[in-house]
C-alpha positions as CSV (number, residue, x, y, z in Angstrom):
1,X,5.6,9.2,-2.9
2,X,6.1,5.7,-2.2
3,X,7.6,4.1,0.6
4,X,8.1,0.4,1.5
5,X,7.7,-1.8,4.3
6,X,10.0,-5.2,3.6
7,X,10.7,-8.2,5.3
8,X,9.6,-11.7,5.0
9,X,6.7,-13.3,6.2
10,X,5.6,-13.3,9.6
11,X,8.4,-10.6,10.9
12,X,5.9,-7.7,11.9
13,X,5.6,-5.6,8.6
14,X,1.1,-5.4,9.5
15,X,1.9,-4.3,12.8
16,X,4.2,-1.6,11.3
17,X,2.1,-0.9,8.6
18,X,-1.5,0.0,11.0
19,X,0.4,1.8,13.6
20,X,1.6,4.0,11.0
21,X,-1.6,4.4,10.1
22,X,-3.6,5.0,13.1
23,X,-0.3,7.9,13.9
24,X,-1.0,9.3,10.3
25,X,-5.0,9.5,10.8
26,X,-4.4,12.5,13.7
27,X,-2.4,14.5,11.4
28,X,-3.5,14.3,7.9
29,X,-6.2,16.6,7.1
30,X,-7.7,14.4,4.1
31,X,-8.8,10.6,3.5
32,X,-6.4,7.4,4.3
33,X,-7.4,4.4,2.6
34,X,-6.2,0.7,3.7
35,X,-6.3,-1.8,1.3
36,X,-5.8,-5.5,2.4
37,X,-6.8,-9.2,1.4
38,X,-9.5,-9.8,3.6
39,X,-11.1,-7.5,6.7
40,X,-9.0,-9.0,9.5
41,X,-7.4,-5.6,10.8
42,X,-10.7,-3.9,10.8
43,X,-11.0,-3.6,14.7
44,X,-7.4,-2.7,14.6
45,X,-7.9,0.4,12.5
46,X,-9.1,3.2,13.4
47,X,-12.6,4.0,12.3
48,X,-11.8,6.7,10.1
49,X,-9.5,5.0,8.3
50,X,-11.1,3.5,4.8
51,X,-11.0,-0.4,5.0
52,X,-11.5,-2.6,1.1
53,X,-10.8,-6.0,1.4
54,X,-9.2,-6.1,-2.3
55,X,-10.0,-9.9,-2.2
56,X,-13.8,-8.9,-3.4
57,X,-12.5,-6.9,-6.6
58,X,-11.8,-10.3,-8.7
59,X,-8.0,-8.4,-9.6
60,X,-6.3,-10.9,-11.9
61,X,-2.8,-8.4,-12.1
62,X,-1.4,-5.7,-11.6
63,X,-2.7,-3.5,-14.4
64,X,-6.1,-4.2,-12.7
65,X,-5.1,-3.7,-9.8
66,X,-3.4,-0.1,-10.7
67,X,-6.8,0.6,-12.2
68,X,-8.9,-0.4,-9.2
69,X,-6.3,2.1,-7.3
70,X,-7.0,4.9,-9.7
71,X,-10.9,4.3,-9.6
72,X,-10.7,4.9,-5.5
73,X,-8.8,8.1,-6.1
74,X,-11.2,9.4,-8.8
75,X,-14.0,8.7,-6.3
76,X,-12.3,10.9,-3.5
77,X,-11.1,14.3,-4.1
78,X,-9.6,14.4,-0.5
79,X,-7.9,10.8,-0.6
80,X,-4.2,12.0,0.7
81,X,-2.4,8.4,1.9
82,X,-3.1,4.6,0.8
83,X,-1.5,1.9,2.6
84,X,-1.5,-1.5,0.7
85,X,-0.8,-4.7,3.0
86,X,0.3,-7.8,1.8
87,X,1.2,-5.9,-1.6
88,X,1.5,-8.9,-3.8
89,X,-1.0,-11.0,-3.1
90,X,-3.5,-8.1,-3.5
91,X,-1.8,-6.7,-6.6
92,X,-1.3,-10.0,-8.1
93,X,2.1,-8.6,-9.0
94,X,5.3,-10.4,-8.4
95,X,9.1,-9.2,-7.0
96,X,10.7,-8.9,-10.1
97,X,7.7,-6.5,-10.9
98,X,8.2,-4.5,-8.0
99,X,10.5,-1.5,-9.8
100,X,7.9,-1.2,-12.4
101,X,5.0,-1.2,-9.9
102,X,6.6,1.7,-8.0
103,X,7.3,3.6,-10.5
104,X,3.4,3.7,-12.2
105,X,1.9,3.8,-8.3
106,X,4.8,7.2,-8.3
107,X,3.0,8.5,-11.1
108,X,-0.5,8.4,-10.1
109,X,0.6,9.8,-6.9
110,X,2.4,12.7,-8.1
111,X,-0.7,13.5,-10.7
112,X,-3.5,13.0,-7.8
113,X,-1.3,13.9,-4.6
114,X,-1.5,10.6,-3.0
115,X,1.3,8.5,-0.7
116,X,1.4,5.1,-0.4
117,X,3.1,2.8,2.0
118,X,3.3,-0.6,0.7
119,X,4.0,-3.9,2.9
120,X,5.8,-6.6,1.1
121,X,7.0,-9.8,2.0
122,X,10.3,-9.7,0.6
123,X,14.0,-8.8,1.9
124,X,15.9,-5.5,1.4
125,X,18.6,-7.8,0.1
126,X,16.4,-8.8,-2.2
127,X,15.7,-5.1,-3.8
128,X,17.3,-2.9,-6.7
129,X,18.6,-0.2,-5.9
130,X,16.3,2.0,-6.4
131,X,13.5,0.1,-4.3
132,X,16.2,-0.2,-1.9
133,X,15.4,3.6,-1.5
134,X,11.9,3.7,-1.0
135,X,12.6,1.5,2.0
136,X,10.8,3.1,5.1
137,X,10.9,-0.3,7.6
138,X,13.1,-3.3,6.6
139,X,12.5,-6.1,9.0
């Protein structure tokens, strides 16, 4: 499953985003990973919560980036949620890609059992329809 967190820049989506995952980390019984562009939120996550500044990874798009996803989930058997903050500047993907990009990242998580939440700076006027649907906050 994929669900989305939207709005543009500066509205709140991060604060959304770890609050959902602190919540999450008291009732899932596996691994939650956070991936983010630097290690800014570390103190603001809670410590067993899995923290990769994707920044370090040299990710040039988002085929990369899909693969760098997949290599964290064949490392851990137990990895139930990822949360992706600012999506596109980690992904190195861009809005128009974003229908595509759900639909591989729905893939690998129906194969492996994995959610992700995904922050992106974008509106929820600026959506398909069908991203319009994975919409979980639209600020």
């Amino acid at each position: 499953m994929v669900q989305l967190i939207v709005g543009e820049k500066g509205k709140g989506k991060t604060k959304h985003l770890l609050d959902k995952v602190n919540s999450e980390i008291k009732t899932v019984s596996g691994n939650i990973v956070y991936l983010d562009k630097s290690t800014k939120h570390m103190y603001e996550l809670n410590n067993k919560v899995r923290l990769i500044d994707v920044s370090d990874y040299f990710i040039e798009n988002f085929s990369e980036f899909l693969g760098f996803v997949c290599g964290i989930i064949s490392q851990d058997h137990d990895l139930e949620q990822m949360y992706f903050d600012s999506f596109f500047p980690i992904s190195k993907a861009n809005v128009s890609d974003l229908d595509a990009c759900i639909e591989k990242l729905e893939k690998v998580g129906e194969k492996f059992g994995v959610d992700f939440v995904v922050s992106a700076s974008v509106t929820e006027a600026d959506l398909s329809d069908f991203a319009k649907k994975k919409v979980l906050i639209s600020l």
